[in-house]
N, C-alpha and C positions, 0 to 999 in steps of 0.2 A: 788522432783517435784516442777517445776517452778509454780508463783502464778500468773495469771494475776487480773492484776487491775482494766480493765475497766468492766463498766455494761452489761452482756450479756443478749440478747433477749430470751435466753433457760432459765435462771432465775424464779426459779418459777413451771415450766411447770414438767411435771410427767415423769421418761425416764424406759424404760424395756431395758437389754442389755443382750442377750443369748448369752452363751459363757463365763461369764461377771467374772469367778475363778480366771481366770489367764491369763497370756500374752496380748496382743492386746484387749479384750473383757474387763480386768481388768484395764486398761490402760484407756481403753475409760467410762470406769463406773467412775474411780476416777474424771477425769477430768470434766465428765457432773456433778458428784458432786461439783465439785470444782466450776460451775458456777454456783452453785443454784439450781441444781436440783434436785427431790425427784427421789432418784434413786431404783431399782430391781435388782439386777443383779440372774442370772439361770443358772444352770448345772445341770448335772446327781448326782457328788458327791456332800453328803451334809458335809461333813469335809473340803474338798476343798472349798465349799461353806463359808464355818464359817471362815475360815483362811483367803480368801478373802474378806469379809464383816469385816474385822478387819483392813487387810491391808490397806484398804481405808480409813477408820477411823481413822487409825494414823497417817494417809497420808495427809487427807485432813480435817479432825477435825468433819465431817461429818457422819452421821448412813446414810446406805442403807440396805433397806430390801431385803431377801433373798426367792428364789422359786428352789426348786428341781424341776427338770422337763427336761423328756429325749424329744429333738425336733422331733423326729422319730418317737413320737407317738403322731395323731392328736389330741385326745382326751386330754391327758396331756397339750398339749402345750393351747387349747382353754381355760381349766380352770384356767391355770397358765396366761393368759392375763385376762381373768376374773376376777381374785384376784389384779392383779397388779391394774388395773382397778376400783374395788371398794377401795384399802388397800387408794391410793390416792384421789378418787371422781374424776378419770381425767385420760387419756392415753394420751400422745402428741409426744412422743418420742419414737421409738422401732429400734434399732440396732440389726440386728440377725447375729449375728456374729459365734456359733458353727457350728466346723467342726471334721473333722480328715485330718491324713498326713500318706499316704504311700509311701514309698519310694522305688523301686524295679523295677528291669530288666521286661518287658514284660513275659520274659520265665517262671519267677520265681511267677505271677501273677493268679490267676484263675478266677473265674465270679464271685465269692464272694466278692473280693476286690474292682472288680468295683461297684455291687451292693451295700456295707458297703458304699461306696463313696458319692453315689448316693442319697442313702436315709439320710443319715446323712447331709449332705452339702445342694443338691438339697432340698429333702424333707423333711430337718428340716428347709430351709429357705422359701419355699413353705409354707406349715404348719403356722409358723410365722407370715410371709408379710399375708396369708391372714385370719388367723384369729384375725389379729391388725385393717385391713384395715378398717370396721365401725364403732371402735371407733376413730380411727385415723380425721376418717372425721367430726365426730364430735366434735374434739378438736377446743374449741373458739380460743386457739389459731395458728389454724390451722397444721395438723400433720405431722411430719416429721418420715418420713422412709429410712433406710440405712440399705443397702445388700452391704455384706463383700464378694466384688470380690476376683481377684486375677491376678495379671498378666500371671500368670500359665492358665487361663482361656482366653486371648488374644490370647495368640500361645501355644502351646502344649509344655511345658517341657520332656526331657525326662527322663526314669524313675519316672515319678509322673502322671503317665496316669489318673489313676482315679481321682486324686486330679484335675488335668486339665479337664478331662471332667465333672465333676462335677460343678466346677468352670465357666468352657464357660456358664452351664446351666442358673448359678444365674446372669452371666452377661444378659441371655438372658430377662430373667425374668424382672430385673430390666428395660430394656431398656423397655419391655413391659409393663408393670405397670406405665410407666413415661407417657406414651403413653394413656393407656386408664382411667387414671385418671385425665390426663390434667383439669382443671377448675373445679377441686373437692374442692378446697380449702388447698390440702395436698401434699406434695414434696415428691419426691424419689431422695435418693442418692445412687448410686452405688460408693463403693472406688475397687480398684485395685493394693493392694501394690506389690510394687517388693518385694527384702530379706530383712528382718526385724530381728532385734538382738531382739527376744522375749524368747528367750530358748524354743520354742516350741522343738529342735529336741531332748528333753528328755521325750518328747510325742509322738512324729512320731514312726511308725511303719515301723521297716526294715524287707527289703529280700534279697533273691538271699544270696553273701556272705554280709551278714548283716553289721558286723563292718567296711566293706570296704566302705560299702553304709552311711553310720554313718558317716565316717570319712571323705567323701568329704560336703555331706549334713550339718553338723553341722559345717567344716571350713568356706562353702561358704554364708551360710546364716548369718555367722557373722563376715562377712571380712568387714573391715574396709572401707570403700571409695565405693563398690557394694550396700553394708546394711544400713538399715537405721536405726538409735537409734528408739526403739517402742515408747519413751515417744513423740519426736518429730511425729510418725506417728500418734500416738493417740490425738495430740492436733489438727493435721491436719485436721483429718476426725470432728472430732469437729466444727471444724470452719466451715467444708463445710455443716455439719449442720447450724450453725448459719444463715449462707448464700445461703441455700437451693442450694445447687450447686446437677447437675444433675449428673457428672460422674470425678472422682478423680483417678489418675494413680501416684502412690508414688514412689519416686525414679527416678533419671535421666535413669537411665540404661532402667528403667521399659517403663517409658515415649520411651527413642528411638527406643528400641523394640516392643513395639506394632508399634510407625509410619512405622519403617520398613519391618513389619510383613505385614502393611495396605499397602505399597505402593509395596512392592518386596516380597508376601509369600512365590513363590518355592526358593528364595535364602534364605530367611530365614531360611525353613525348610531343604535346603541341611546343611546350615550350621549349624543347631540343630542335622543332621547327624552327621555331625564334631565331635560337640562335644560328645554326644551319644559315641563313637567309645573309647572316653576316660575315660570311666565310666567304673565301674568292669563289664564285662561279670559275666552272668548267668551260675553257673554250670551245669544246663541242656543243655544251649547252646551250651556250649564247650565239651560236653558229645556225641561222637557219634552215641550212643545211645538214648540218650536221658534220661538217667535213673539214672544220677551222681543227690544224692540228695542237696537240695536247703539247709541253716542254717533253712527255718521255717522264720513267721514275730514275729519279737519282737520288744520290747517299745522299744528307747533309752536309757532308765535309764537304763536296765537290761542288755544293750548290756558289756560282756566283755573288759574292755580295760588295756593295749592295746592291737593292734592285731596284722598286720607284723609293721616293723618299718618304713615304710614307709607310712601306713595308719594313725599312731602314730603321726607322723611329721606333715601330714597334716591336719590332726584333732587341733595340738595343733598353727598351725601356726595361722589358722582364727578363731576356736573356745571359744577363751579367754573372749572374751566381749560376749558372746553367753551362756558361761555358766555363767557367771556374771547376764546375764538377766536373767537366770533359778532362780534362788538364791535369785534376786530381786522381780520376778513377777511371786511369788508361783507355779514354776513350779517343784518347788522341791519336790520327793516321801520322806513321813516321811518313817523314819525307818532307819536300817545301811545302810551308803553311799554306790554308788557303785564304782569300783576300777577305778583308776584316775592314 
């Protein structure tokens, strides 16, 4: 992890970052450490929790304190700002960064996956932004808040429906929050990354035929020249902290696709037809019955590999630096590895 040298204005100030175990959430904890700041980081696991509060440490020579707390539940999350809050004598800074990833055919989807989506993403970021938002306003040194978009939230990916609707939501949020807080004293950032090398897809949840959904998802999110290295994301969003920036789009690709999405969306969206068409089919879909069963969603880690050899291929063509960042940024399951 690069060091920078000059004096930052977050120096000092109190930050809470949900999410904050691994990948992207842990990324942005180390670095707000790295400028000075009395960091929090939150998740569900507290093992995950402890491995990450370590990694930072080694990382950045720095102690951060640690808060279990699942963001799904209002109650949880008010006490867990409450504590971050007194643990410091100060709130200034809160990133709500936890989510989830499913990844799956429509067919292969039910009401569940979108609600899991929903509540996790949406209303764990809901929850969060507004039980931060009165100490935030009381921070002297005025509070900064950042909601962890998504470009999947700009235009609809396919197969990641819930992820995406969930996503547009906190975009929405954000935009509104920036809106009726204007001359409160307190900044809203919304970021928006395109595909980022974080090894999140040994956490994502697949469907439909799973390892085939695995095996494009985990090439594409860590292909070289589309993705973007997570440490370079995580300094970004930083600095748009520093700079109170109101809305951040990571990645070129990400950046063209939303303009194009803003200026042309039926072409856009024929063309997410397009590509859609080259994603594994749904074995229910291709079932004329409708009754060929699905693999089930499963984690990444667990998922079998390899699968056909042709899923194998493309798994291992853009997957490389993808599970490098797993390995890096504690998204690794302890216990026996799984088959590689």
């Amino acid at each position: 992890m690069t060091h920078t040298s000059r004096r930052s204005n977050l120096e000092g100030l109190s930050a809470l970052v949900t999410g904050g175990s691994r990948g992207l959430g842990l990324l942005v904890a180390a670095r707000l450490a790295q400028r000075g700041c009395q960091v929090t980081v939150a998740a569900r696991d507290e093992d995950e929790l402890r491995r990450g509060a370590e990694w930072v440490e080694e990382k950045t020579g720095r102690r951060v304190s640690t808060a279990v707390c699942d963001v799904r539940d209002r109650n949880a999350v008010e006490s867990m700002v409450r504590q971050a809050e007194a643990r410091r004598g100060r709130l200034d800074v809160v990133v709500a960064n936890a989510g989830v990833i499913q990844v799956a055919p429509v067919e292969s989807l039910d009401n569940e996956a979108f609600e899991d989506a929903m509540t996790t993403i949406f209303g764990g970021t809901v929850n969060t932004a507004m039980a931060a938002l009165p100490h935030l306003r009381m921070s002297e040194a005025g509070g900064r808040l950042c909601l962890i978009g998504s470009v999947g939230g700009l235009l609809a990916v396919p197969h990641l429906l819930p992820y995406s609707c969930a996503k547009a939501a906190v975009g929405a949020l954000g935009e509104g929050l920036r809106a009726e807080t204007a001359g409160q004293g307190l900044s809203v950032t919304t970021v928006h990354p395109g595909l980022m090398r974080t090894g999140s897809h040994l956490q994502a949840e697949f469907g439909g035929r799973s390892s085939e959904e695995f095996a494009w998802f985990s090439a594409l999110s860590g292909a070289p020249v589309i993705s973007m290295d997570a440490e370079r994301a995580a300094e970004r969003i930083v600095q748009a902290l520093e700079k109170r920036r109101t809305r951040v789009v990571l990645t070129p690709a990400a950046r063209v696709a939303s303009v194009a999405h803003g200026v042309a969306p039926t072409t856009v969206t024929r063309l997410s037809g397009l590509a859609a068409r080259l994603l594994p089919r749904s074995p229910s879909a291709e079932s004329a019955a409708g009754d060929s069963a699905d693999d089930g969603m499963a984690q990444g880690h667990t998922i079998d590999r390899p699968a056909t050899s042709w899923t194998e291929r493309a798994r291992r063509l853009g997957s490389g630096l993808n599970d490098r960042a797993a390995r890096h940024y504690n998204q690794r399951i302890p216990g026996p590895p799984t088959s590689a």
